[in-house]
N, C-alpha and C positions, 0 to 999 in steps of 0.2 A: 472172211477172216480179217482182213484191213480192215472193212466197216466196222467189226466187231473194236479192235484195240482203237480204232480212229472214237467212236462212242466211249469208247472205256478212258481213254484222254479226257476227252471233254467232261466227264464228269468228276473226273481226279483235279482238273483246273476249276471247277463247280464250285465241287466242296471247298480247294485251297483259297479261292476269291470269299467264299460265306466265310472260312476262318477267319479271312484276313480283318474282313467288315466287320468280323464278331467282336475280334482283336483292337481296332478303330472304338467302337461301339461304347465297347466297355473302359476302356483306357480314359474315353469323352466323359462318359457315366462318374469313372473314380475320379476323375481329376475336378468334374462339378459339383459331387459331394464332399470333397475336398475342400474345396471353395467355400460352398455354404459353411461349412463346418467350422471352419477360421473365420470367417465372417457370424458367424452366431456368437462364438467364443469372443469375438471382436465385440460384438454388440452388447453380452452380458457384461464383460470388464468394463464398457461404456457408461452401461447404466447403471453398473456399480458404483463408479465412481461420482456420478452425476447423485443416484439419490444418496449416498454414504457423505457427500460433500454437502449436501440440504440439510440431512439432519443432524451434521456436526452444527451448523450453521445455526439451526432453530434450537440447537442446545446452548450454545455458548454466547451467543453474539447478544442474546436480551437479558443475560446475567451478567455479561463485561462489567457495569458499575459496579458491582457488589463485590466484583471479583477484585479488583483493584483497590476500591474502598478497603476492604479485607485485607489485603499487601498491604497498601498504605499503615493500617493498623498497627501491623505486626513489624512493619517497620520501624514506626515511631518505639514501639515498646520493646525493640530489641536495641533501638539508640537508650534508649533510658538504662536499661540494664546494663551495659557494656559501657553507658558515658562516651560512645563515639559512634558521629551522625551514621546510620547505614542508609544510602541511598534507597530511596520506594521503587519499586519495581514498574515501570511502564510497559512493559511489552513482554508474554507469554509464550512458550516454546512448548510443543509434543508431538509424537506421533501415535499415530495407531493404526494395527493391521487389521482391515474385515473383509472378508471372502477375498482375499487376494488382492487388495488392495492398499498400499502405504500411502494414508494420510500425514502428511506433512502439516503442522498448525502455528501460525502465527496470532497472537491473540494480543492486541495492543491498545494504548488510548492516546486516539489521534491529538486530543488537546496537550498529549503531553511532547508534541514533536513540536518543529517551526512551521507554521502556516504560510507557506509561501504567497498565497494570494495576500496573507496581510504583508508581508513582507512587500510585495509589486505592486502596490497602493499608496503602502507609505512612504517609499524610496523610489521608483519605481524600475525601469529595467537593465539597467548596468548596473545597480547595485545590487538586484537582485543575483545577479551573475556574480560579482564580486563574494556576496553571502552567501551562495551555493560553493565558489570556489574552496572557501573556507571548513563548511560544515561537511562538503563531503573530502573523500580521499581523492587524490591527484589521477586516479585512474577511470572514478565515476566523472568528476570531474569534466574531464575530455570530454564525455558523450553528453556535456547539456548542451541541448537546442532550444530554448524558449520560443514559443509560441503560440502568445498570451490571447486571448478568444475577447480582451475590450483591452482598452487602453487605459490607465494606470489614472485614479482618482485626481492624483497630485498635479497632472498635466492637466485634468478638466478644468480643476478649480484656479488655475493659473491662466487659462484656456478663457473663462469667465471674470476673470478681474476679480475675482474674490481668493483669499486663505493667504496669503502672505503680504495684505495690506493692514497698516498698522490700526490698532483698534478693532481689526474685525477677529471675533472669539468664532473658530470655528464649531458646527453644530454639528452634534452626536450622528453617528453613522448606525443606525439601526442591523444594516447589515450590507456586506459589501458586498461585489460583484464577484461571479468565479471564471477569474482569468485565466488560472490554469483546473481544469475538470475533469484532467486524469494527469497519467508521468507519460505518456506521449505527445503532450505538449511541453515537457519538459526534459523529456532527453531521447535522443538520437537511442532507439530500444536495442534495435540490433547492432549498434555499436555498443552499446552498454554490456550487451552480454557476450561480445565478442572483447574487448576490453577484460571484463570477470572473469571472462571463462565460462558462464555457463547462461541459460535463459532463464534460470529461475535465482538470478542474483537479486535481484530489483527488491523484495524484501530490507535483505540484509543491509542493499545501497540506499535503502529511503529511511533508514531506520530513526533518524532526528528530523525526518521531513515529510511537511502531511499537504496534501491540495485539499483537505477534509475535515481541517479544524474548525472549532468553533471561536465565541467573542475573544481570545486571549488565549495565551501559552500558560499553562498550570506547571506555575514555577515549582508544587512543592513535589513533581513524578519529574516534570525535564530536568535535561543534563544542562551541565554550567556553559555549555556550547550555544547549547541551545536560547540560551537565557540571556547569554550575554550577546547573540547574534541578533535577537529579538530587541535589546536595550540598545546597541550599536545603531537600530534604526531611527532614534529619537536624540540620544547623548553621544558624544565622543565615546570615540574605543575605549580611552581612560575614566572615562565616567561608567560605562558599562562594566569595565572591571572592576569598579568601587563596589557600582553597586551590587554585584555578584556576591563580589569579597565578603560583604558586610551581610548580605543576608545568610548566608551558606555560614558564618558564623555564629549566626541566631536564624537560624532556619523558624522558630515559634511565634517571629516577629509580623504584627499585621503588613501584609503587602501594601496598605494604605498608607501607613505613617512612613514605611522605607519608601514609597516614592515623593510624601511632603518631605522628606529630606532630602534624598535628591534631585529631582527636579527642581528648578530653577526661578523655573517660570508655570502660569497654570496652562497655559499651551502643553510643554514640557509634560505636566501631568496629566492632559487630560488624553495625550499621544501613549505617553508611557500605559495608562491605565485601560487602551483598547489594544494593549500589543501584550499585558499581562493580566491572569488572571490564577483563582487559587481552586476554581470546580473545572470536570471535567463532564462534557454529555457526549463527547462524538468519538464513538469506538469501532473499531477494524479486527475484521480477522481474513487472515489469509491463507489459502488451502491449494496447496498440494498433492493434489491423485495422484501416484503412481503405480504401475505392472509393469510385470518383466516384460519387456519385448512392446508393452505397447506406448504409443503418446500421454503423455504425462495430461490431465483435465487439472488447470491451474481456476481460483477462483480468487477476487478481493469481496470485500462488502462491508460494507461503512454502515453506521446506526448513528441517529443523529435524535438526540428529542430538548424538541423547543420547551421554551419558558410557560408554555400551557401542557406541558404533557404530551403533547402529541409524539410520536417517534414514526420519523422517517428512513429507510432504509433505499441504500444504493448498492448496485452489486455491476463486478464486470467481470470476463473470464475471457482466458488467453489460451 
């Protein structure tokens, strides 16, 4: 009779040990399909965002001139009708939702910001910090760190005994060196967006300022900031506001004759007329993926096309 209950134990411990295992088993089971399951869902929001940000990109970014040309248009012909300048539109705002995804879009034309690399060439690095102090707000400000990838033309050619002896006409710069190649050589990032407030400020805080522009600032889309921070690099602060003044009052006026006036000297114009210009070929758009709940797939991408047609493009993501 004991052997019988002592057997009848051991099998009631049997079975409750296989529950337990069963109970172990499957809990292991849910909680790995679990896993996958957010990890799938992770990966489709991934790749949502990743092809949804390509083909905004092969949509908009090789029609930027036309788009802008277009603005420009409608600007000049809304200043006619109203008899008061309406500024041209340099940079494009929108969003849009696809399969769960907010694309955020920034659509801009980088020749129409300040070229910092021309800026670090022709002045070179305290003053570029001083004209950064300037054009951005006192908050971006704080978070610039320069940290230029070659050293500033204006020190070679002084460096050489050549550009600031008298007689010698300096010669045409076919195209200069890129001392800043992204805004992580130019600002302290994570202070930047601890500073804003947020990581996806860097847009809004570059918004007059391009590492990505091409031969000159396209005076008739930049702002008067812009313009006159550019001129400040050649003429006194009060020659720059002149010449600000005077064209933003005849904005129709060839940019050639308004710098035979001001300029001084053919040095004077030959500085002024590689630091402005009136076309634009290098254009930006910037992309913001976001979902609920997951990491935001940020993108830039610059389009640049030379004087043969060719068009380059550069892209980074963060």
């Amino acid at each position: 009779m004991n052997s019988k209950r002592r057997r009848s134990g051991y099998v009631l411990l049997a079975v409750l040990a296989v529950m337990v295992l069963m109970v172990t088993v499957l809990a292991a089971l849910s909680d790995h399909s679990l896993r996958r399951a957010l990890a799938a869902a992770d990966a489709r929001i991934r790749l949502q965002q990743r092809l949804g940000a390509q083909s905004i990109e092969r949509a908009l970014l090789p029609e930027a001139a036309k788009v802008f040309d277009r603005l420009e248009a409608q600007a000049d012909a809304a200043s006619q009708i109203n008899g008061v300048a309406v500024p041209p539109v340099k940079q494009v705002r929108g969003a849009i939702t696809i399969g769960g995804v907010t694309f955020d879009v920034v659509l801009a034309d980088e020749d129409a910001k300040l070229n910092l690399n021309q800026v670090y060439h022709m002045t070179g690095q305290r003053r570029t910090e001083a004209v950064l102090a300037k054009v951005l707000g006192p908050i971006a400000a704080r978070a610039v760190r320069l940290q230029p990838a070659t050293r500033p033309m204006t020190a070679a050619l002084v460096d050489s005994g050549e550009g600031n002896r008298e007689g010698n006409s300096e010669q045409p710069v076919t195209e200069i060196p890129r001392a800043f190649r992204s805004w992580g050589e130019v600002f302290d990032l994570s202070r930047l967006s601890s500073g804003l407030g947020s990581d996806a400020a860097l847009p809004a805080a570059t918004g007059d300022l391009s590492c990505w522009g091409g031969d000159g600032l396209n005076v008739r889309r930049a702002s008067e900031t812009s313009i006159q921070a550019a001129v400040a690099c050649v003429l006194s602060d009060a020659g720059a506001r002149r010449l600000v003044s005077r064209y933003k009052d005849n904005p129709k006026t060839s940019l050639a004759i308004l710098l035979q006036q001001e300029a001084k000297t053919e040095t004077e114009r030959m500085r002024l007329g590689r630091m402005l210009a009136e076309t634009s070929t290098h254009f930006s758009l910037w992309i913001d993926a976001s979902a609920v709940a997951r990491r935001s797939l940020r993108t830039f991408s610059v389009t640049q096309t030379d004087q043969d047609g060719f068009t380059q493009n550069e892209r980074f993501s963060f």
